[in-house]
C-alpha positions in Angstrom: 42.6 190.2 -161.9 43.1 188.6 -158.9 42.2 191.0 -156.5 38.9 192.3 -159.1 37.7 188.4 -157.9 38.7 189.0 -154.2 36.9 192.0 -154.0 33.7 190.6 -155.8 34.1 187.4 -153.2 33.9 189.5 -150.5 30.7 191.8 -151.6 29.2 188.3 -152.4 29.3 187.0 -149.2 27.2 190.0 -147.7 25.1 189.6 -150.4 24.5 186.5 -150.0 22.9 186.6 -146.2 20.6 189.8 -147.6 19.2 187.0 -149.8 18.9 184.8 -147.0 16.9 187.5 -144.8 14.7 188.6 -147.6 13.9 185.1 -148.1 12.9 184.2 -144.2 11.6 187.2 -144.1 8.8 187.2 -147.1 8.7 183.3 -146.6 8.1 183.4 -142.8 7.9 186.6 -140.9 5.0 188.2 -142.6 2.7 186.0 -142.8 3.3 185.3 -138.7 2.9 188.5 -138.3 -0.1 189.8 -141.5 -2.1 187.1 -139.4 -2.0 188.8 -136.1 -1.2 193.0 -136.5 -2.8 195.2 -139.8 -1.0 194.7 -143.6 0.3 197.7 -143.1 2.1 197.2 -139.6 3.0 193.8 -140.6 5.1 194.8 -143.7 6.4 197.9 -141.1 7.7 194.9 -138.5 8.9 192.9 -141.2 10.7 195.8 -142.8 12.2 196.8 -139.4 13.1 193.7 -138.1 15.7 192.5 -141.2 16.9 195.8 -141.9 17.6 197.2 -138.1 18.0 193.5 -136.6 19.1 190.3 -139.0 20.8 192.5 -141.7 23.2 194.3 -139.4 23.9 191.0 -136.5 25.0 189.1 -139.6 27.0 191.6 -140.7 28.9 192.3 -137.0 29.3 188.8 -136.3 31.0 188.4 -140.3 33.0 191.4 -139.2 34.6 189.3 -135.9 35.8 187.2 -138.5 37.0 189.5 -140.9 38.6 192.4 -139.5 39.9 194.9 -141.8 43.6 195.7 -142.3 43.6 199.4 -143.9 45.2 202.3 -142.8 42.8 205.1 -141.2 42.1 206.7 -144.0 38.3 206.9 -143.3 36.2 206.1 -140.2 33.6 203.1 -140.5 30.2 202.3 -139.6 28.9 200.3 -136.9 28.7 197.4 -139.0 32.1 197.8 -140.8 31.5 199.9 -143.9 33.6 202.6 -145.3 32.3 206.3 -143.9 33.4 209.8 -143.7 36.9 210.4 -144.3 39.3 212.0 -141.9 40.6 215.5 -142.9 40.6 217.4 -139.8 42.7 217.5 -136.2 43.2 220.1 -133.7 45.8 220.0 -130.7 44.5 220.8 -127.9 42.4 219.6 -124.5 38.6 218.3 -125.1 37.4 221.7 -122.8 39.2 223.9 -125.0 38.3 222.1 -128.3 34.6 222.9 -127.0 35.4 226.3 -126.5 37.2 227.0 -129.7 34.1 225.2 -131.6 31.1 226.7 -130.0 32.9 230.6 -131.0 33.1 229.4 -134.4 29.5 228.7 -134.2 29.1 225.3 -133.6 26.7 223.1 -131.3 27.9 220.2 -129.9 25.7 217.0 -130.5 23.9 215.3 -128.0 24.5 211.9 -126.4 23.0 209.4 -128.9 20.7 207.9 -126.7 16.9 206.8 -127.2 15.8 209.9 -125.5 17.5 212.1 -127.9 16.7 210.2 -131.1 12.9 210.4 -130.2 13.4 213.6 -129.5 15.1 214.4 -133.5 12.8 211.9 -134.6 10.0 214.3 -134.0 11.8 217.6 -134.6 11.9 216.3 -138.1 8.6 215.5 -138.5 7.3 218.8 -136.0 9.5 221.2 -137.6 10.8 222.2 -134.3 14.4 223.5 -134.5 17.4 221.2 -132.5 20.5 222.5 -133.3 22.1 220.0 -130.8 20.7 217.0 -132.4 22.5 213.6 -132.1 24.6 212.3 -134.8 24.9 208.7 -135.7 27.7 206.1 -134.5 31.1 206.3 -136.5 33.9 204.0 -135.3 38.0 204.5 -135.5 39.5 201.3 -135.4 36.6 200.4 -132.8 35.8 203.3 -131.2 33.0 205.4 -131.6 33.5 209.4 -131.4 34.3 211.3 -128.7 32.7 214.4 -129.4 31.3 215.5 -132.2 29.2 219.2 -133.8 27.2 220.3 -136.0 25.6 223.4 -137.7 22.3 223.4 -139.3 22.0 224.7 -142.8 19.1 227.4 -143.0 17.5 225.8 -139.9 16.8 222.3 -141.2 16.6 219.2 -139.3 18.4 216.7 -142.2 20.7 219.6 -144.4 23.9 219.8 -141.6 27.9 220.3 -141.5 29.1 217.6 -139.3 32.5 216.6 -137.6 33.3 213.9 -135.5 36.6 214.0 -133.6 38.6 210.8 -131.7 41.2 211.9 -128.9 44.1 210.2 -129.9 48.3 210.6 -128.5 51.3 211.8 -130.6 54.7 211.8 -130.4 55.4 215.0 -129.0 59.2 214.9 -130.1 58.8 213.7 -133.4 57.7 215.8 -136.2 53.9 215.1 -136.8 52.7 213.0 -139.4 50.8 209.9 -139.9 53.3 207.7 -138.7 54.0 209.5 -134.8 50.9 209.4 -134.3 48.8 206.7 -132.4 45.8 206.6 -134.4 43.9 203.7 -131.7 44.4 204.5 -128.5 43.8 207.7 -126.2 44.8 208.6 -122.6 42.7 207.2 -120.4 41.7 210.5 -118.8 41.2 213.2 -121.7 39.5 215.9 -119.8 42.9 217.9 -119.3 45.3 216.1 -121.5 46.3 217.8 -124.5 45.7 215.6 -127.4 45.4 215.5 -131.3 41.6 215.4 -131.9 41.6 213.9 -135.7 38.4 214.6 -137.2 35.9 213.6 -140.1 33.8 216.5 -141.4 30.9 216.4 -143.6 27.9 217.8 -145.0 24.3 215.8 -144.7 22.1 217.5 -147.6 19.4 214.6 -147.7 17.7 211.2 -147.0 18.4 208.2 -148.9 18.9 204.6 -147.9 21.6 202.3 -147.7 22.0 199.9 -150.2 23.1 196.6 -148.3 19.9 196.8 -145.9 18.2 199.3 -147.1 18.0 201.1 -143.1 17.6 205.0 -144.2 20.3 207.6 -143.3 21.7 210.7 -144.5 23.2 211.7 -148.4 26.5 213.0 -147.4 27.8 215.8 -149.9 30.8 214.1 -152.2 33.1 217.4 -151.0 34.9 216.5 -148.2 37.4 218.8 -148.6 35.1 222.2 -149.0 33.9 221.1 -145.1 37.5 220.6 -144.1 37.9 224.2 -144.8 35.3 225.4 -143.4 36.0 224.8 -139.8 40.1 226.1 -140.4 38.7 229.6 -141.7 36.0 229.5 -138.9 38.6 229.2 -136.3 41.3 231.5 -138.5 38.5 233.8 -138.5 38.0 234.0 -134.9 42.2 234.5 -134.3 42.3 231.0 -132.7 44.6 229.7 -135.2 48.1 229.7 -134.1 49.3 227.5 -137.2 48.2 224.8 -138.8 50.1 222.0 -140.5 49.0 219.7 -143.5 49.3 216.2 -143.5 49.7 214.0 -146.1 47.5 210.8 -145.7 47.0 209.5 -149.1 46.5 210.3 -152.7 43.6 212.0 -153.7 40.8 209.1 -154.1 36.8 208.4 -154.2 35.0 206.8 -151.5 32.4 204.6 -152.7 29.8 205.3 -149.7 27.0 202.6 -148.4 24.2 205.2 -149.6 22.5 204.3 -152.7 24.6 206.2 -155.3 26.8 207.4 -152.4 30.6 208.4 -152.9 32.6 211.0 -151.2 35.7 212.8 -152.9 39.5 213.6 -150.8 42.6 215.1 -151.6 43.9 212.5 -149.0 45.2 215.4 -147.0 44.4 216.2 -142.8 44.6 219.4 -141.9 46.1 220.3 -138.4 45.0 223.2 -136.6 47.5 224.7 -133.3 45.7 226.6 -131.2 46.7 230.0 -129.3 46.6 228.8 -125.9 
């Protein structure tokens, strides 16, 4: 009972601030602005400005205050929410983990800059094809991806298998499993170190938005696990696989995701792939 009311505590107090915002915002900003742009801008602005600006400060700045505790079952979103779950690593260098990706078909994402978002922003709308699209910002006890890839589905610009990966270090003498190794930190040089890159795959199959600020994003398929395989029978497929090793994170559970009618569905298990080099 006691942690139903802790739990319901916490969602209140980012609800509460969402009030807040829709408040100043219907109350103040749009009149300010209906009285100096178009109706139709104005409520564009207003729109834009709480759910890409107040929505998401408030919720970073609650987050410097509130840090959560879990374990790394699942990576997080800028602002703190729960995201893709991890089910993938591969042992190797980041120059190899290109090279073993881009033969299993693969296109690694671009940098997600302003240039490359306009630049996705109007392949969608165009129809032009960009395989090498950016992905958005995940986070790994504060860090955001290292590297990540994609492949589009049939072409399209919004229907795509993703994976994110985070270099991370492991205890080479130890037997690997989630306690040797070093989910936070990474060698401070990774272009020829030899590392465990532990991954989060998923499939994007839609737009929807997010129900805390209503910003819109991608539907991620609730089948983790089905894109977890996919890349280890890619790779088996191309005879890169030396061995691979299954690791045991967590019992199976549902992720409640931050789209509207979101969730996303794990056997808790991370699937280690050992190269042949």
């Amino acid at each position: 009972m006691f942690q139903v009311l802790f739990r319901f505590a916490k969602r209140f107090t980012v609800f509460l601030p969402g009030i807040a915002i829709a408040y100043v915002s219907l109350r103040y900003t749009l009149p300010y602005l209906d009285k100096r742009i178009p109706d139709a801008l104005a409520v564009l602005v207003t729109y834009a400005l709480a759910a890409y600006v107040f929505i998401p400060a408030l919720i970073r700045l609650f987050r410097i205050f509130w840090t959560p505790k879990h374990l790394p079952l699942y990576c997080v979103t800028p602002d703190g929410f729960a995201s893709d779950p991890l089910n993938i690593g591969v042992i190797c260098t980041r120059r190899q983990l290109i090279e073993v990706m881009e033969q299993s078909g693969w296109y690694m994402a671009d940098p997600h800059t302003p240039r490359y978002l306009i630049k996705h922003v109007l392949a969608i709308v165009l129809g032009w094809d960009y395989p090498t699209a950016p992905v958005s910002k995940l986070y790994l006890f504060g860090r955001k991806q290292d590297i990540a890839f994609e492949i589009p589905v049939n072409g399209a610009n919004i229907i795509r298998h993703h994976v994110r990966f985070w270099a991370t270090t492991f205890e080479e003498k130890e037997q690997l499993s989630a306690r040797s190794i070093h989910w936070h930190h990474r060698r401070s040089h990774v272009q020829g170190d030899e590392l465990l890159w532990v991954g989060a795959a998923s499939l994007d199959k839609g737009i929807v938005p997010i129900r805390h600020n209503l910003q819109i994003t991608h539907m991620v398929d609730p089948d983790t696990n089905q894109e977890r395989e996919l890349i280890v029978s890619q790779l088996k497929s191309k005879k890169l696989v030396k061995k691979t090793k299954n690791i045991k994170l967590d019992n199976p559970y549902r992720l409640v995701n931050r789209t509207w009618r979101g969730e996303l569905r794990t056997d808790g298990t991370m699937t280690v792939v050992y190269l042949k080099y």
